[in-house]
C-alpha positions as CSV (number, residue, x, y, z in Angstrom):
1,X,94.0,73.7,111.6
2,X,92.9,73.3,107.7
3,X,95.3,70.4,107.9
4,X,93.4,68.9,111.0
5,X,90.5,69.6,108.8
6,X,91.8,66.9,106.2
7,X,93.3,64.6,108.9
8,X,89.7,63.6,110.8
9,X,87.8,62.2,107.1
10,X,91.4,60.5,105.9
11,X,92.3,59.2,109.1
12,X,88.8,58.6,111.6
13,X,89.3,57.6,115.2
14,X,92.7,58.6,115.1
15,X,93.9,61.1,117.7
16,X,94.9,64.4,116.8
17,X,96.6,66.4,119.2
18,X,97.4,70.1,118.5
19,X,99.5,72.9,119.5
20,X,99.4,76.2,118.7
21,X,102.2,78.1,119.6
22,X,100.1,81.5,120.1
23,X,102.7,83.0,122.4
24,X,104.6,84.2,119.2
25,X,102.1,84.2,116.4
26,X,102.8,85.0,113.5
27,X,105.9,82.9,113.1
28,X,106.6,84.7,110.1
29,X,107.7,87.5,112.0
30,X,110.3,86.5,113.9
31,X,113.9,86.6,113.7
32,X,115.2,82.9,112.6
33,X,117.4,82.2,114.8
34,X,115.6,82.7,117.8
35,X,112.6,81.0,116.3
36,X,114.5,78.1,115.8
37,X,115.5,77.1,119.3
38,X,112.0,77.8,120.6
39,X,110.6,75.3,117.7
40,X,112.9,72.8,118.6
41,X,112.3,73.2,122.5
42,X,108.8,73.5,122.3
43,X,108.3,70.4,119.8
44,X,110.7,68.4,122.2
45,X,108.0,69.1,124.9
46,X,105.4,68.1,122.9
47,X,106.7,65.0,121.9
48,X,107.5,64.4,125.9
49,X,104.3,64.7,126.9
50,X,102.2,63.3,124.2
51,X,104.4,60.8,122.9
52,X,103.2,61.1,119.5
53,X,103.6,58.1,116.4
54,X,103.9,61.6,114.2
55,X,104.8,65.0,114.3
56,X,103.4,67.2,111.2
57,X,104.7,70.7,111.1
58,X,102.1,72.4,110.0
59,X,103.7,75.7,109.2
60,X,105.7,76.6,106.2
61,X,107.6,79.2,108.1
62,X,108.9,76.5,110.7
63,X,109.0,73.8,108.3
64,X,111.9,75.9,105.9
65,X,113.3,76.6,109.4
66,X,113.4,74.3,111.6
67,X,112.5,70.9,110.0
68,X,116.3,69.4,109.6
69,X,117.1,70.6,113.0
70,X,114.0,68.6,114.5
71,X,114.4,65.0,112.6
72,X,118.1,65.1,113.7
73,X,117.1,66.0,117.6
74,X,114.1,63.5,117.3
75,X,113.7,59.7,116.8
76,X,110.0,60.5,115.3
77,X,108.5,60.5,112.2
78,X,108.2,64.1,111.1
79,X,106.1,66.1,108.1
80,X,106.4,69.3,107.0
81,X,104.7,71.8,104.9
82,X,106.2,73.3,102.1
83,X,105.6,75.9,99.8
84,X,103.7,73.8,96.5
85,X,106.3,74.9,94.1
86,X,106.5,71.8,92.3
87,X,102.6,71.5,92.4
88,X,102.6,75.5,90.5
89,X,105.2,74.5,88.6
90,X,103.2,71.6,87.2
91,X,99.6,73.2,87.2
92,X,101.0,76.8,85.1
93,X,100.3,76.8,81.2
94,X,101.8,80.7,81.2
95,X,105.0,79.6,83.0
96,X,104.5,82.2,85.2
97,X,103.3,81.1,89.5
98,X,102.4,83.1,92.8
99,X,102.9,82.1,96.1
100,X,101.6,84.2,99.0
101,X,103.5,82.9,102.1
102,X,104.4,85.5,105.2
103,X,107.3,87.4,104.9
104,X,109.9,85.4,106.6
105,X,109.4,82.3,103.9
106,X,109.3,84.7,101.1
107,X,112.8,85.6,102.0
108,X,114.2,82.8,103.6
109,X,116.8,80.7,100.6
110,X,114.7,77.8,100.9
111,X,112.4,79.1,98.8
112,X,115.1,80.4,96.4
113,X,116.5,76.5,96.5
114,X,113.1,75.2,95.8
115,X,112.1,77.6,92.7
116,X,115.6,76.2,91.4
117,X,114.8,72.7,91.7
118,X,111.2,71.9,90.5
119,X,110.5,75.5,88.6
120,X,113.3,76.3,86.6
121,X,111.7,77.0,83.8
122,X,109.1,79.0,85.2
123,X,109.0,82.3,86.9
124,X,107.8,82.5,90.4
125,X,106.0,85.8,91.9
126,X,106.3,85.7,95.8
127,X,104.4,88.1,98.1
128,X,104.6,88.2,101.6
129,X,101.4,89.2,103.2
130,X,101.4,90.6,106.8
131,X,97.7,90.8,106.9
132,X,96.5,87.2,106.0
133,X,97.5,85.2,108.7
134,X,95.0,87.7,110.9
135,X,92.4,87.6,108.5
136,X,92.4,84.0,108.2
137,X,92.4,83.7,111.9
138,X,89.7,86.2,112.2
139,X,87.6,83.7,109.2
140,X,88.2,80.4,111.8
141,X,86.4,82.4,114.1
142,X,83.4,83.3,111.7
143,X,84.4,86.8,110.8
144,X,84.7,87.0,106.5
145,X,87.7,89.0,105.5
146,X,87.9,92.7,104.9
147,X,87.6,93.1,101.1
148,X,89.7,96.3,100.9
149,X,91.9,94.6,103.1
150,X,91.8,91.2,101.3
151,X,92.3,93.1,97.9
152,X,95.2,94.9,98.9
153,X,97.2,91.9,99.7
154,X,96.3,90.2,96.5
155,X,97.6,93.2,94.6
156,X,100.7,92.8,96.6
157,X,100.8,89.5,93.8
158,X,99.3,90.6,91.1
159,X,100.3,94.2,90.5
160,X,103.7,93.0,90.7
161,X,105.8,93.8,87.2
162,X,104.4,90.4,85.2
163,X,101.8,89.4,87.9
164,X,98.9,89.6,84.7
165,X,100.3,86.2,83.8
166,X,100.1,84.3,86.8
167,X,97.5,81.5,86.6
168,X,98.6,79.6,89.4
169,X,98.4,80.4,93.0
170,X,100.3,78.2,96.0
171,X,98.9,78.9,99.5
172,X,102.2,79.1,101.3
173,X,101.2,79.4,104.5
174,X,98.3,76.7,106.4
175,X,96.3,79.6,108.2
176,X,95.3,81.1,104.5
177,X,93.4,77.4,103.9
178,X,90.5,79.5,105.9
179,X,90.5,82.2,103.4
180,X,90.7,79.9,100.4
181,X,87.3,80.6,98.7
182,X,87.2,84.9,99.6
183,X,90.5,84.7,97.4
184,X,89.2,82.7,94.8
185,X,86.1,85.3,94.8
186,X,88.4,88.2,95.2
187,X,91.4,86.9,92.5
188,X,91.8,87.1,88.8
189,X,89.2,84.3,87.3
190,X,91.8,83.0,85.3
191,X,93.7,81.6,88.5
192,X,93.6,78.0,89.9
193,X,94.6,78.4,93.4
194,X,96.7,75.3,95.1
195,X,96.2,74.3,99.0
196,X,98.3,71.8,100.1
197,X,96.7,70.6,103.1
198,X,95.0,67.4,101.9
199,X,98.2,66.8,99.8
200,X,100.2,67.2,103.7
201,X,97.3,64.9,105.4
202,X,97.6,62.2,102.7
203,X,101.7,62.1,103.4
204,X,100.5,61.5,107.3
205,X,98.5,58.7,106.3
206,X,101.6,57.1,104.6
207,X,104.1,58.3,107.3
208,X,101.2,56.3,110.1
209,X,100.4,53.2,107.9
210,X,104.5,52.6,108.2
211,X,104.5,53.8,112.0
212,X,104.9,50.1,114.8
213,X,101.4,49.0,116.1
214,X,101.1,50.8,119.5
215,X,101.1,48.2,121.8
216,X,99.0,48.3,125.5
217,X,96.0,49.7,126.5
218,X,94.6,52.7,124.0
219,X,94.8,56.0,125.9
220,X,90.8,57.2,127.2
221,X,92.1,61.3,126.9
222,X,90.4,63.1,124.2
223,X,91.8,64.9,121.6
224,X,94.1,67.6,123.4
225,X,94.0,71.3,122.1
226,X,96.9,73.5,123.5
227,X,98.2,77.0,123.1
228,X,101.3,78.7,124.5
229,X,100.1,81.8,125.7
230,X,95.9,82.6,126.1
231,X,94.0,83.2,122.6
232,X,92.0,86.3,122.0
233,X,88.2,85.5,121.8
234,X,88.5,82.2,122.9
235,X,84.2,82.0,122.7
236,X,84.6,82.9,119.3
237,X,87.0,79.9,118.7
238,X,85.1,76.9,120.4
239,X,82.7,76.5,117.3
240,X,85.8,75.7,114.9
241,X,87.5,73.7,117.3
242,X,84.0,71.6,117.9
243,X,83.7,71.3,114.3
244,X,87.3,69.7,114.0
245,X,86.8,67.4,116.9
246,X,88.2,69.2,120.2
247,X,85.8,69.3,122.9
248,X,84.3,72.1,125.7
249,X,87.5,71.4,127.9
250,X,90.0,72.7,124.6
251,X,92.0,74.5,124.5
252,X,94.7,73.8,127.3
253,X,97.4,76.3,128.3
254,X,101.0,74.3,127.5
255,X,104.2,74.8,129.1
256,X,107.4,74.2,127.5
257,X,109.6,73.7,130.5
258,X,111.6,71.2,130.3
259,X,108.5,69.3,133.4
260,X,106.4,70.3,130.4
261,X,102.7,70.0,131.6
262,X,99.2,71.0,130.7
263,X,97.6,73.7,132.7
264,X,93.8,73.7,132.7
C-alpha cells in the first residue's frame, strides 16, 4: 500500500486497483513452490477481471519468486520490487549495507545473485524479521509499533558480527514503508534508510507513459480494493484505505477461480 501511496500524487486520475492476497499473509512464510502457483493463478485472475494496462508486484517476496514465471504466462506489462541493493550499494561510505526483508527473501539466491552483481565490493548484512510485516500492518491501522518489539528486530541487524558499520539500510519488504520513521527514531543515527516505493511508482509511470491509449468509453467503477480471505479489523482499516483513495464499499472479497469474481 506505501506504493499506492506514491502512485495517486505521480500518477492523478489514474485507476489503482489492489489486491491483497490476505488469505496467506505473510508471503514470506511460505514454502516457494506452492507460493508460486498460487501467485501465478491468482495474478492471472486479476488480470481477467480487471484487465489492467500494468501489473506492479508489490512484494519483494513474490517479485524474487514469481516475477519470471508471470511475464512469460502474461502479455502485460509487469513491475516488480526488489530488494535496493544497488541503491545501498551506492548510498554506503563504510562499504558495509543492511537489508531487513522477511525471511523467505533473505534466503532465497536471488538475493545472493543480486549482492554479486551491484555490491561486490561491499558487504551486505540481511535480517529477516518475522515481526515487522505485523507491526507495519498494525501502523496502517493507527497502532505505533511496540518499541521493545521494534528494537528487537533492529538488533536482529545491527548486533550482527560487523553490524556497527552499517550506514545504510534497504527496506526489503513494501509493508515496512509504514514503519519507516519509528525505525529511523529507533536505529543507529548514523543510518540513511532506503524505501523504494517512489523509486517502484516512478518505473510505473514509465512502464504507463509506453502502455497503447485505451480506446472506448472510460470505465465509471471506482477504484477496487480486494482481499482473499476477510481482514482482521477491517473498521480499523477504512481510514488508510480512504486516505489512499478506496471508498466505503472497499474492500471486496476476490475469488481466484478460474470465473474469478468479486464478492461484496
Amino acid at each position: 500500500m506505501g506504493i499506492v501511496a506514491q502512485l495517486r500524487p505521480l500518477l492523478p486520475g489514474i485507476p489503482v486497483d489492489y489486491l491483497a492476497d490476505t488469505a496467506v499473509f505473510p508471503y514470506g512464510e511460505q514454502p516457494d513452490a506452492v507460493l508460486r502457483e498460487r501467485i501465478v493463478r491468482l495474478v492471472g485472475a486479476a488480470i481477467a477481471c480487471l484487465r489492467p494496462s500494468v501489473v506492479v508486484v508489490a512484494c519483494n517476496t513474490a517479485s524474487t519468486l514469481a516475477l519470471e514465471s508471470l511475464r512469460a504466462a502474461y502479455d502485460v506489462p509487469f513491475v516488480g520490487c526488489v530488494p535496493p541493493i544497488k541503491w545501498a550499494a551506492d548510498q554506503t561510505r563504510t562499504g558495509t549495507i543492511g537489508l531487513l526483508a522477511t525471511r523467505a527473501t533473505v534466503r532465497r539466491p536471488y538475493l545472493k545473485a543480486l549482492s554479486a552483481r551491484f555490491a561486490p565490493n561491499c558487504t551486505l548484512l540481511a535480517h529477516g524479521a518475522r515481526g515487522l510485516a505485523d507491526m507495519a500492518e498494525n501502523a496502517f491501522r493507527g497502532t505505533p509499533p511496540d518499541p521493545a518489539l521494534l528494537g528487537a528486530e533492529l538488533a536482529g541487524l545491527f548486533g550482527q558480527p560487523g553490524g556497527s558499520a552499517i550506514d545504510v539500510v534497504g527496506l526489503g519488504c513494501t509493508h515496512y514503508t509504514f514503519l519507516l520513521d519509528a525505525m529511523r527514531d529507533a536505529g543507529p543515527p548514523q543510518v540513511t534508510w532506503l524505501d523504494p516505493a517512489p523509486a517502484v511508482a516512478r518505473q510505473v509511470a514509465r512502464v504507463l507513459a509506453a502502455c497503447p491509449v485505451p480506446t472506448g468509453p472510460a470505465s465509471s467503477l471506482p477504484d477496487q480494493f480486494c482481499f482473499t480471505a476477510q481482514p482482521r479489523d477491517l473498521a480499523a482499516l477504512r481510514p488508510g484505505l480512504a486516505a489512499l483513495g478506496y471508498g466505503q464499499d472497499a474492500p471486496k472479497l476476490f475469488d481466484a477461480s478460474p470465473a474469478a469474481a468479486y464478492k461484496g
